[in-house]
N, C-alpha and C positions, 0 to 999 in steps of 0.2 A: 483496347485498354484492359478489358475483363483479363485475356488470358497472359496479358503482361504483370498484371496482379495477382493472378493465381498463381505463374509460373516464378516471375519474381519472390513475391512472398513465401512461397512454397518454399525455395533455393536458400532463402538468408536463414529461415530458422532451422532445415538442415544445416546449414552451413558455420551457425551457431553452434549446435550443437556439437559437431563435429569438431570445431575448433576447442571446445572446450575437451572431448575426451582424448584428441590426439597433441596438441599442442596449445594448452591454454595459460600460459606464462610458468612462471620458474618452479612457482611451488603446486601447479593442477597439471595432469596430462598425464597421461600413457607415456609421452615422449618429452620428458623435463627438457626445456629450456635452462642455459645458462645463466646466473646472477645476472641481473643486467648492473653494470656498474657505475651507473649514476641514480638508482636510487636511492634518496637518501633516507636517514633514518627514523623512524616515529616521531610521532611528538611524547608520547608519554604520557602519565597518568593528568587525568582532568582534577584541578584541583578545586575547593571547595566554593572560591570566587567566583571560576569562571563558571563554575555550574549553576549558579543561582543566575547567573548575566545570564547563560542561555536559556533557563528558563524564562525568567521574565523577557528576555528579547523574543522569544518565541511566541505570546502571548502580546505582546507589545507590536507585534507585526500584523497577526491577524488585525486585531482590534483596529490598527492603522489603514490597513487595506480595505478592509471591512467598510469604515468611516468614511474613506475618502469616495469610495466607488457610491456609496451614497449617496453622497454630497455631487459626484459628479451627477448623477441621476435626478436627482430630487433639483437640484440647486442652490443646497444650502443642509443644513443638519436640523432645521426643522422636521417632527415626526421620526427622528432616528430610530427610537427606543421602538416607538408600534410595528418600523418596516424592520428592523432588525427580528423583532421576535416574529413578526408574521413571515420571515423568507428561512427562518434556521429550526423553525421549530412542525410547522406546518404546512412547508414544501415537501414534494417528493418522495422518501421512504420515512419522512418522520415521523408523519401520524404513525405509519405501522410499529415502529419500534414503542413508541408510545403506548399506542393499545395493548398491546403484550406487556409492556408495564406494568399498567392496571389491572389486565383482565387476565391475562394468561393465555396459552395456545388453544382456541377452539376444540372441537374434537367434529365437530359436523357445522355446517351452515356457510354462509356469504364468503367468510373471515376465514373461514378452516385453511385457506392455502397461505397464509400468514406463520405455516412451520417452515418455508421455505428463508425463513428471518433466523440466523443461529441465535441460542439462549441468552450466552453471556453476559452482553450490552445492555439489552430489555432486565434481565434480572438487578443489577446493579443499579440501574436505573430503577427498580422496584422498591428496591430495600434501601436509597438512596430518598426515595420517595417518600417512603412511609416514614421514616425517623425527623420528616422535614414537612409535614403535615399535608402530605398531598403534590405537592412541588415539582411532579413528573418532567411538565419540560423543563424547568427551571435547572431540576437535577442533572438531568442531560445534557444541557448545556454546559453547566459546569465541569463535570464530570466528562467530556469530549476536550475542553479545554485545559483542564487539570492533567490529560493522559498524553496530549500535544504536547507539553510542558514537558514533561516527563520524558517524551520520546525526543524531544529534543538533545537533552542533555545526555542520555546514553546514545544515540545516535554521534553526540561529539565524542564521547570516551571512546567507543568502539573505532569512528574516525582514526583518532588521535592515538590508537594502538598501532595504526597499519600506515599512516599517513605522518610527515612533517608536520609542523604547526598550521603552516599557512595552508598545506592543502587541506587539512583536517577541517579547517574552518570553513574553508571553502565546499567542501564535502554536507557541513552541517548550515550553513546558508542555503547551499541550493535545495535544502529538505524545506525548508521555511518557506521558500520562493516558488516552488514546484508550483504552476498556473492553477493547479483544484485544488492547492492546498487548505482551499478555505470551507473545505464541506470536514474539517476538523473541529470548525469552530462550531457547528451544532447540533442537533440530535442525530447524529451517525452513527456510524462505529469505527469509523478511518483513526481516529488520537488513540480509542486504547487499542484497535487492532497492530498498530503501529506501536507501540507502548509495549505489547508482548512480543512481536515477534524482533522488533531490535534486542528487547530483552534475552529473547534467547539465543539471538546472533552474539551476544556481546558474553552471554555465559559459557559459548561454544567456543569461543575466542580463550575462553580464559582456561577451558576443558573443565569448568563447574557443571558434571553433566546431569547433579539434580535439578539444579536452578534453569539448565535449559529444557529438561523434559518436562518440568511443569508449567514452564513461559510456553512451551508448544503445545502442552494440552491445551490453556488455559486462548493460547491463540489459534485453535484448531475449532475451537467455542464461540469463534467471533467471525471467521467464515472461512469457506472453505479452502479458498490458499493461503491457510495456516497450513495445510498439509505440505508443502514445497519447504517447510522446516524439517522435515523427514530427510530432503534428501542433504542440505546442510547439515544436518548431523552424520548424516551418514559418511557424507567427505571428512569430517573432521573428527572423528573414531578411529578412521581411517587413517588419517595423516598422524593421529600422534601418535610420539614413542608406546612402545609396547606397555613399558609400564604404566601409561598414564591412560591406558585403556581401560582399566578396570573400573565397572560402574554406569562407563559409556551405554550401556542395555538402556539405561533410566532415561538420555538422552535421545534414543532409537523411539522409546515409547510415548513418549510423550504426545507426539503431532496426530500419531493413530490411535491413540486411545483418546482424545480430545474429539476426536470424529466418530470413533468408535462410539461415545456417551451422546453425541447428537445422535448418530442412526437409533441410540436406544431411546431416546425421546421422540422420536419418529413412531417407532414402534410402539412404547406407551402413550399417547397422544389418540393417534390413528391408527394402528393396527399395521402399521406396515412399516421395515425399517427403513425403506427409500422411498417412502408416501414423496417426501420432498421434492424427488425428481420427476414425479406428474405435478406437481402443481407448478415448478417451472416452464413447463415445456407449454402447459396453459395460458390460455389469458389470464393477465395481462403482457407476461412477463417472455413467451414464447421461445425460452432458453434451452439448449438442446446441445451436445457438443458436437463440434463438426471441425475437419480439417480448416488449415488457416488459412489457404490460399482460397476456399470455399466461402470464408469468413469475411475473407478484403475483397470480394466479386461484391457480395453482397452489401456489404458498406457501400461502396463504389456506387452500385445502382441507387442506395438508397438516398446518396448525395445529389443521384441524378433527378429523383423523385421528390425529393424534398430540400430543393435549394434553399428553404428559408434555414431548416435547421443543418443545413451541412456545415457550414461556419461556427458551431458549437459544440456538435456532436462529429456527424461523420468522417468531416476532412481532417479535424484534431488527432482521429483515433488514427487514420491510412496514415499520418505521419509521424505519431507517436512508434507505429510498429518498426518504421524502417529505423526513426533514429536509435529508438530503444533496442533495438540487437546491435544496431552498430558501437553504440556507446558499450552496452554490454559485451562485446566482440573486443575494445579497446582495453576494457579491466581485466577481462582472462589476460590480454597479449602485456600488460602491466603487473599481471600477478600480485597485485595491491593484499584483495582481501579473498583467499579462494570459494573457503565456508560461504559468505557472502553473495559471491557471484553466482558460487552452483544454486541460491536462493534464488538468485532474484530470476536466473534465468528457467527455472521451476512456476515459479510465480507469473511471470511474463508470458509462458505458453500455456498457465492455466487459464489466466483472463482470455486472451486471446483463441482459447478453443471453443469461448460461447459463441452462439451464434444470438443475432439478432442481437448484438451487443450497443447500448446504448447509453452504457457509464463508463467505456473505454478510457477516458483522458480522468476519472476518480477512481478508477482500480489501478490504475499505474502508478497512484501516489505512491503507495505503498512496494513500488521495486523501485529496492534501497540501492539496489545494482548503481543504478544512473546518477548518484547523489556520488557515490563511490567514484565513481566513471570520472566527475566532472573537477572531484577534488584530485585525479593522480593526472591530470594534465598539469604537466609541467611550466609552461609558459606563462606568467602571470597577466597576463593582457588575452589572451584567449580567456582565461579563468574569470577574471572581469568580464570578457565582451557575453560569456553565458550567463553568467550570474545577470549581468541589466538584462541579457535579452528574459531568462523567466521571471524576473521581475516587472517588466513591460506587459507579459502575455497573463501575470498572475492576476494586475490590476485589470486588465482589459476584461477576461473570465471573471473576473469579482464586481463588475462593472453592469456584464451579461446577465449575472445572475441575478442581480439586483433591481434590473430591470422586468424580473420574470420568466424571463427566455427559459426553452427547456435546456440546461445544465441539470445532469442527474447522474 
């Protein structure tokens, strides 16, 4: 099985990738395919109505999901409010984002590896803080869900540029439904990281290339595959007319100079501009990057070592990879959204080049690839039977989590 997963997994994200630079639908490739001629036309501009619905529906869905996986745990909604705040604010990496809050990046002691947390989220949460008398997780919370909200409705615009009505929605449903979508709802940084880089997919769409080079500084600030907006801008400099390239530079810089200002708080902090990358590779965190077939060996054994949490963590992730190039293998061969896909498939080989990966199925939120993927399915009854199925697996995971299980 080991070298069926090395050799297999090794083969698809070649095989991904190659499909995208030799033949990746009508408007990406070396080798353009022809119009296909049954797709149909956009939906068109998101008008003021629907954008307040999908905000509020977006927040309306957590909060449901949320409730109910509770209730299914608990037995009732007795104690909501205590297990709500003690599972979203004080699981997992939320003290950390928290503590940098308050305190700011160490420079020596226990905490010191605490720069391996980007600035952005922590600092907002700071100055969110203080104007609100202290309110750290409080702020966080809102402030995750406030930028969910937010990426909701540009996530539909950007859809509804490249998609029909109905797929567009469908495209922005399945963002809400995604099974981890629910580590949006607390002290994260999944809502605004999501928040910037739609942002600057949807400003790349429009070739606004100052508005996408600061969504990509500013999402290069919230972790490191904000950098995979680099290479979406790069495709999309590329693809428009000549004249509309002028400026596109602002566009280019954005994602590097966002990472560029973390290695410099690397450097001021601790004295080194890649300090960050030992104290990954340390405990706790023991992050390293390594080939992917290397990567699904080692998940694999780790399912075989720890059957209790293979059904959270590790088997989620070995299926998240195959379906997630295949989905994304379907958008290049649909030509939907190019900028887009050359994203998420950037994004996708960045997660998956950690090793020791152990938040595999919440860093996939954020490859918007697969949200794209699900809306250029043309068939409305496949479009439904995905939409229930990550709707089934979102409450099951929100169910998991609630319970305590390690979801991280």
């Amino acid at each position: 099985m080991e070298t069926l997963l090395f050799w297999g997994g090794s083969a698809a994200i070649v095989a991904a990738v190659g499909w995208m630079i030799l033949c990746g639908g009508r408007d990406l490739g070396l080798w353009r395919l022809p119009a296909r001629p049954d797709t149909p036309a956009p939906a068109g501009a998101l008008g003021r109505r629907e954008a307040l619905a999908w905000a509020a529906g977006a927040l309306a869905c957590q909060w449901a999901v949320v409730l109910a996986a509770y209730c299914l745990v608990h037995g009732g909604p007795a104690g909501f409010w205590a297990g709500l705040w003690q599972r979203f604010t004080t699981a997992g990496d939320s003290p950390h984002y928290l503590f940098l809050a308050e305190n700011g990046y160490p420079r020596t002691g226990e905490q010191s590896n605490l720069l391996v947390f980007y600035p952005l989220y922590p600092l907002l949460v700071r100055l969110l803080g203080m104007a609100c008398g202290g309110r750290y997780a409080l702020c966080g919370m809102v402030l995750s869900q406030a930028s969910f909200a937010g990426a909701a409705v540009l996530f539909r615009a950007l859809a509804g540029r490249r998609l029909p009505a109905r797929g567009a929605r469908c495209a922005a449903a399945a963002l809400l439904l995604y099974p981890f979508s629910f580590f949006a709802f607390g002290v994260y940084t999944e809502g605004l990281f999501l928040l910037l880089s739609i942002g600057c997919l949807y400003a790349l769409d429009r070739q606004s290339w100052g508005a996408a080079g600061l969504a990509g500084l500013l999402a290069a600030l919230c972790r490191t595959q904000g950098l995979a907006l680099f290479f979406a801008a790069v495709y999309a400099v590329w693809q428009a007319p000549r004249p509309r390239r002028r400026g596109g530079w602002a566009a280019l810089l954005g994602a590097p100079a966002g990472y560029g200002l973390y290695l410099s708080l690397n450097w001021a902090v601790q004295g080194e501009f890649f300090r960050y990358l030992d104290h990954q590779s340390a405990a706790p965190w023991y992050q390293t990057a390594r080939w992917f077939g290397a990567n699904l060996v080692q998940q694999y054994g780790m399912a075989l070592d720890y059957p209790g949490l293979a059904r959270f963590i590790y088997l989620p992730q070995l299926v998240l990879y195959f379906v997630g190039l295949a989905a994304l293998g379907y958008l290049f061969w649909r030509g939907t959204a190019p900028a887009a896909a050359v994203y998420a498939l950037a994004y996708f080989g960045m997660s998956y080049l950690s090793s020791w990966l152990i938040s595999g199925g919440r860093y996939l939120f954020g490859c918007l690839g697969l949200y794209l993927a699900l809306g250029s399915v043309r068939r409305p009854w496949v479009r439904g039977l995905l939409l229930a199925a990550e709707g089934g697996l979102l409450l099951l995971y929100a169910v998991y989590y609630m319970q305590g299980q390690a979801i991280m």
